[in-house]
C-alpha positions in Angstrom: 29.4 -6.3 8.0 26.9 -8.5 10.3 27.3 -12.1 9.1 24.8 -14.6 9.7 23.7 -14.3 13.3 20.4 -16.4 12.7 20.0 -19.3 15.1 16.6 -20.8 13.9 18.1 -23.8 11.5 14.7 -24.8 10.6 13.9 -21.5 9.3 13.2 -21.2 5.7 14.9 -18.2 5.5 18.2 -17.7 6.1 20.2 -14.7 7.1 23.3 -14.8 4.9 25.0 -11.0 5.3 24.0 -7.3 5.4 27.3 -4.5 4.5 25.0 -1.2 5.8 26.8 1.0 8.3 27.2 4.6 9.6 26.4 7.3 7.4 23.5 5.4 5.8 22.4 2.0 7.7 19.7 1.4 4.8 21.8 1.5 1.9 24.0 -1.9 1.9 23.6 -4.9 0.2 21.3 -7.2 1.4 21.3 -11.6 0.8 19.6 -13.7 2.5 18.8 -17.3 1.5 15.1 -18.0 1.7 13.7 -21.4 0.6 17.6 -22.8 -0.6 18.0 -19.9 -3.0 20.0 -16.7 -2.8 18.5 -13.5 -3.0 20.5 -10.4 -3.3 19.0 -6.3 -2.2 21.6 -3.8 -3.4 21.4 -0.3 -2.2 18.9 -1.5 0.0 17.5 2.2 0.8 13.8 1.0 -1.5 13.7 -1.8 0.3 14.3 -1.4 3.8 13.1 1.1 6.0 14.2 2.3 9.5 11.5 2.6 12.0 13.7 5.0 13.5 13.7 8.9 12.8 14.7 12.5 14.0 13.5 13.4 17.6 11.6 17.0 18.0 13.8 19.9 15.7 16.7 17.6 14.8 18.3 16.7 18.7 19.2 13.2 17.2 17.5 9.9 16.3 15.9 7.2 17.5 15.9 3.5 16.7 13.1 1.6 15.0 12.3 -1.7 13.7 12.5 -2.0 9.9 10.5 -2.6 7.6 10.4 -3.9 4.2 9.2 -3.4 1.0 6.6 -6.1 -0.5 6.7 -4.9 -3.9 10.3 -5.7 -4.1 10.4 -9.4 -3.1 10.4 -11.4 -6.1 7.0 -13.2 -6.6 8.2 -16.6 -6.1 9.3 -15.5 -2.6 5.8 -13.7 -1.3 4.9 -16.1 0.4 8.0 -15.5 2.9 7.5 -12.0 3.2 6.6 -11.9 7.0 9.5 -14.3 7.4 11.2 -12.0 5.6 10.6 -9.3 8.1 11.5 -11.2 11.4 14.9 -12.0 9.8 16.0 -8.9 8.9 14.9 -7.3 12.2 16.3 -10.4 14.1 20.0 -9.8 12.2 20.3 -6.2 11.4 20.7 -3.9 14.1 17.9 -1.2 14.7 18.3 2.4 14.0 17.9 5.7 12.0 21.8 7.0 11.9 20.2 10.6 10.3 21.9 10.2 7.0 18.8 10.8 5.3 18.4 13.8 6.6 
């Protein structure tokens, strides 16, 4: 589990905890605190997605920023969507582990 490794304090969205890990690094549970309210992804495979994949006929993987769904942050939250994005790629570690596959 990576816990709250966020350093900007003046962030309106907070970095609270992320449990994905090795066979599937998308599928975790997800919170992050964003405008002083919790927010909570579980089985986080719909809403993040690895920018990393499978390298030529299945040699291995390669790492990727993620990216996240839009349709899946609550409406009152939108607004923080690119905010969003920046703290999950500055607190959870790149990569496409091939579970996936």
């Amino acid at each position: 589990m990576i816990v709250n490794r966020n350093e900007d304090s003046n962030s309106l969205v907070k970095f609270v905890s992320y449990d994905g890990r090795y066979p599937n690094l998308c599928s975790g549970e997800l919170i992050l605190n964003v405008n002083g309210k919790y927010y909570t992804w579980k089985s986080c495979c719909g809403f993040l997605h690895s920018g990393g994949g499978i390298q030529g006929d299945y040699e291995g993987t390669y790492s990727g920023e993620w990216g996240i769904d839009y349709g899946q942050i609550p409406d009152e939250i939108k607004e923080f969507a690119d905010e969003i994005d920046v703290c999950v790629n500055d607190n959870i570690p790149w990569g496409c582990c091939g579970g996936c596959i």
